[in-house]
N, C-alpha and C positions, 0 to 999 in steps of 0.2 A: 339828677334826683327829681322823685315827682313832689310836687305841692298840689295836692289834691279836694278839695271840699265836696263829702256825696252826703246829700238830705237824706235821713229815712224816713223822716217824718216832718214835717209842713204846717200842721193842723195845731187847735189848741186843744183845750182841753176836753170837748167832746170830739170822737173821732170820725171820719165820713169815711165812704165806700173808696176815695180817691188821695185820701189823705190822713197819716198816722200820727200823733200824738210825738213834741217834740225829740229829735233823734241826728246826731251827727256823726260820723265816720270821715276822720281826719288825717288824712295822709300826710306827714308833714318830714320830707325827706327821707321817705320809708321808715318813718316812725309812725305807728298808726296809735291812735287815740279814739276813743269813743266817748263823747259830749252829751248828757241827760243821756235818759232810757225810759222812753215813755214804752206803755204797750206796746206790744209787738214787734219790738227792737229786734230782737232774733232772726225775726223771720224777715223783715226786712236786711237784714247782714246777709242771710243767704239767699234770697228773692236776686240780690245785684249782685250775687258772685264776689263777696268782700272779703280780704283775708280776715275775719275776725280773729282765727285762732291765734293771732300774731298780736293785739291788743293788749297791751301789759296795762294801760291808765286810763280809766274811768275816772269822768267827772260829772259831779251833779250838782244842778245849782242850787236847788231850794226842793220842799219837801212838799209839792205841788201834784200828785198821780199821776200829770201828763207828763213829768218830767222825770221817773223814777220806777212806774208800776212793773215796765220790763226788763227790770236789775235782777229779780232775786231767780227768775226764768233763766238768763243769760248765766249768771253763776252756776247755777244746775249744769245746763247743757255744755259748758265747758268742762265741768267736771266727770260728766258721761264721756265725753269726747277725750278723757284720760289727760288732764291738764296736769301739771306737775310745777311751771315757772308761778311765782308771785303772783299777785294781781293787786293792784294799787289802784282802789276809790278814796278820791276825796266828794268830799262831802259836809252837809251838816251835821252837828255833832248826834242827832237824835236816828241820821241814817244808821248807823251799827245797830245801835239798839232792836230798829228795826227787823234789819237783818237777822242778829241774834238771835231773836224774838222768833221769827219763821223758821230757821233752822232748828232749835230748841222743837217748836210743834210737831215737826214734820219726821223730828229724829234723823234728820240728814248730816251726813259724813260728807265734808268737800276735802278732797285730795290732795288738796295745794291750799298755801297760804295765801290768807289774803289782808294785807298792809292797808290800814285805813286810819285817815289823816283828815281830821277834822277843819272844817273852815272855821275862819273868823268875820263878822262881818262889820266893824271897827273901823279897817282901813285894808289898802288893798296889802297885799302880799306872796312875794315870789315861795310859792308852794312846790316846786321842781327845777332842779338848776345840773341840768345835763351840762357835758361837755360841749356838747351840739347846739341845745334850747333851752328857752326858760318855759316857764305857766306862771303866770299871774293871775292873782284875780283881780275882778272889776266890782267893788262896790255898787252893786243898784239898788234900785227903792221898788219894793214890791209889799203885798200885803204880809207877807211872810221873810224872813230874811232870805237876802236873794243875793247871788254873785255872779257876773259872767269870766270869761277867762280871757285870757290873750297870752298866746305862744310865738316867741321868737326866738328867731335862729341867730344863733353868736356871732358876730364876725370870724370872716377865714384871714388866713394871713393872705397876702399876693400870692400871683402866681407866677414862678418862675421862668420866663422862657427859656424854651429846651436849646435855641441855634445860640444865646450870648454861653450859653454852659461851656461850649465847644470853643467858641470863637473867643475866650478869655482864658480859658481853659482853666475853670473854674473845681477850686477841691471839691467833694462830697461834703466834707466837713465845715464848708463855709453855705453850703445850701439850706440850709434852716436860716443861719443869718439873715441871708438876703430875705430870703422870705418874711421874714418878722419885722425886714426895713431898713435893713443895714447896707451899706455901700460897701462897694469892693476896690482893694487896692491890686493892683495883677502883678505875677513876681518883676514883669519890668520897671515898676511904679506909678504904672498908670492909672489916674482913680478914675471908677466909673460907677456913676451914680445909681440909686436902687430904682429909680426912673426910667432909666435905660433897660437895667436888665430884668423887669418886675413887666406885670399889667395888674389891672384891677382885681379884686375877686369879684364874682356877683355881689351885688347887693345881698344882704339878711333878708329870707323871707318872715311876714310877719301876718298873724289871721287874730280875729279879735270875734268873740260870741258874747254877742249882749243878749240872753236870757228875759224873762219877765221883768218888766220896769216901766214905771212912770217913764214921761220926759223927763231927763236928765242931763241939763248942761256939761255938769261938773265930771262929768267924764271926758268929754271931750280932749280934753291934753292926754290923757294917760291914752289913748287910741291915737292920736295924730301921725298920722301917713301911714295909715298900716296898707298891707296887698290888699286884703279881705277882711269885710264887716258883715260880721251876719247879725241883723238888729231884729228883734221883734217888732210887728207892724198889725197887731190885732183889728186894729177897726179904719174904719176910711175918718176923714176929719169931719163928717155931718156927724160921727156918735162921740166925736173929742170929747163932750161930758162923761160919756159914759169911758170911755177911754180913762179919764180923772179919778172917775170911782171908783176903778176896777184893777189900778194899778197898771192901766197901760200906754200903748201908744198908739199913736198915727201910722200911715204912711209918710206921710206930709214932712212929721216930726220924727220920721226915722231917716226921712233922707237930707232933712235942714244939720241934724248930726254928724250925718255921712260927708254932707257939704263944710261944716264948720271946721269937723276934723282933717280935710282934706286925705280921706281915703281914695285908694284906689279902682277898688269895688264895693255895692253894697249889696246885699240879697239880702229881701225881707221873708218872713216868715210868720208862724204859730198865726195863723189867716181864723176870726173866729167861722163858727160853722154855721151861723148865718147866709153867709155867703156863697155863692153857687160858681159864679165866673169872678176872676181877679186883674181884668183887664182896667179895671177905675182904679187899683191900687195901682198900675203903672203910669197909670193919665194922671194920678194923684203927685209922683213922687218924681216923675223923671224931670217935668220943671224945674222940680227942686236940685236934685241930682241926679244928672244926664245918666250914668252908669249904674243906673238898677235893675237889677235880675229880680224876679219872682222865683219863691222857694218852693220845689217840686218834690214827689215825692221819687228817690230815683237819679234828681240831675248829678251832675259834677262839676264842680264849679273849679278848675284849674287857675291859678294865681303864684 
C-alpha cells in the first residue's frame, strides 16, 4: 500500500506565481484525504493528476482564507462531476454556517450528502476511528482557534508464513488464531510457538500536520515518532518577534519540535511571501534536524 504526502500548496496567506495557499492530498494506504483548502485547491488536484474524486474526508483547521477559501469550489465541482457518496468535513463549528450561508445565495443544489462534524478545541480528540486508521486532533495556539491532525494506522495482526501452513499441517480454522498470537499444538502434540510460525507485520504508518501555531512544546508527546511531520515554518528566526506576534513559527523551532519529538521526517511549509528563495530555511533547520525537506508546490513526499 502507498503512504503518500503531495503539497498543493506551500505558501501562506498571500499567494505567489510559484506557490498556493495551504493544501494537502493525503494518500494514506489508498485512503485519500484532503488537509485545509486554501484557493485554488481544485486546480491544483488536477494540475498533479490526483485521484480527487476518491476523497471522502476533508479537513480544516481554522477559519483563516488560506486554509479554507477553495472548499466551497471543490464542493461544486464534485457535484458537477455527478458525486453521489458522502463527503465528510470536519471543521470549525462556524465552517457549516459558512457553507450554508453560500449555498443559500447562490440557490445551489449539491447531489450528495455532506456530514459535517464540528471541532473542538479544549483538548485533542480521535474525530475518525476506521477499522484501518484513526484522525486525531492536535490542539495549537494560533490567533484563531486552530487544530492540526495526526492519522494512524491500527496495527495488523502477524503475518502468517505460507511454508509452516504445510509443514505442520496446519487447519484453516486455526489460521486467524495464529495470527492474533496464538501458538499451535500439531495433532501429534507437538507445540510450536507463534514465533516460529508468524513474522512481524509492518510497522503502523503514522503522519502528523501541524497547521498555523505559535511554538508549542506541549505537543510534542502527542507527535512522538511519527513517519511524517508536516509543521508550519512561516519566518526564518531573524523575524522570531514577528513570528510571536503573528502566531507563528520558525524554521529553527519547527525542526527543534521535529528533533524533540523524534520524528522521522519533517517538511516545513506556509513559507511567508516575503521571501523569494528558501534555501536559509534549510541552512536554518537542518542543524537542528538533519531530515528536513522544504514544502513545494507539487512534491510528494512518500513515508
Amino acid at each position: 500500500m502507498n503512504f503518500e504526502l503531495t503539497i498543493l500548496g506551500s505558501g501562506s496567506a498571500v499567494p505567489t506565481a510559484n506557490r498556493n495557499p495551504t493544501a494537502h492530498f493525503l494518500n494514506f494506504g489508498e485512503k485519500f484525504f484532503l488537509i485545509d483548502c486554501g484557493e485554488g485547491t481544485q486546480i491544483q488536484l488536477k494540475r498533479y493528476k490526483l485521484r480527487f474524486t476518491r476523497i471522502n474526508h476533508i479537513f480544516i483547521s481554522h477559519l483563516h482564507g488560506d486554509h479554507y477559501f477553495g472548499l466551497i469550489g471543490l464542493i461544486s465541482t464534485l457535484n458537477l462531476l455527478g458525486r453521489k457518496n458522502p463527503l465528510y468535513i470536519y471543521g470549525p463549528p462556524q465552517l457549516k454556517e459558512l457553507l450554508d450561508f453560500q449555498m443559500k445565495l447562490a440557490d445551489h443544489y449539491i447531489g450528495y450528502k455532506i456530514e459535517f462534524t464540528p471541532l473542538s478545541y479544549d483538548q485533542s480528540k480521535v474525530i475518525v476511528d476506521d477499522r484501518r486508521y484513526t484522525v486525531e486532533t492536535i490542539i495549537l495556539k494560533h490567533r484563531v482557534h486552530c487544530c492540526g491532525f495526526i492519522f494512524r494506522e491500527k496495527s495488523k495482526q502477524r503475518n502468517i508464513i505460507r511454508e509452516k501452513i504445510q509443514q505442520y499441517q496446519i487447519p484453516l480454522k486455526e489460521v486467524a488464531n495464529i495470527k492474533a498470537g496464538a501458538d499451535f499444538l500439531s495433532t501429534d502434540g507437538k507445540f510450536i510457538s507463534n514465533k516460529e510460525l508468524t513474522i512481524e507485520p509492518p510497522k503502523p504508518k503514522s503522519y502528523a500536520f501541524c497547521s498555523d501555531t505559535i511554538y508549542k512544546e506541549s505537543i510534542i508527546e502527542q507527535i512522538k515518532n511519527v513517519d511524517l511531520l508536516y509543521h508550519e515554518a512561516t519566518f526564518l528566526s531573524n523575524l522570531s518577534e514577528l513570528a510571536k506576534q503573528t502566531y507563528h513559527t520558525t524554521a529553527a523551532q519547527a525542526a527543534n519540535i521535529a528533533k524533540m519529538a523524534n520524528v522521522k521526517q519533517l517538511v516545513i511549509g506556509h513559507f511567508s511571501s516575503r521571501y523569494a528563495s528558501f534555501d536559509e530555511f534549510l541552512q536554518e533547520a537542518c542543524p537542528v534536524f538533519e531530515n528536513t525537506q522544504i514544502a513545494a508546490d507539487g512534491k510528494r513526499i512518500p513515508f
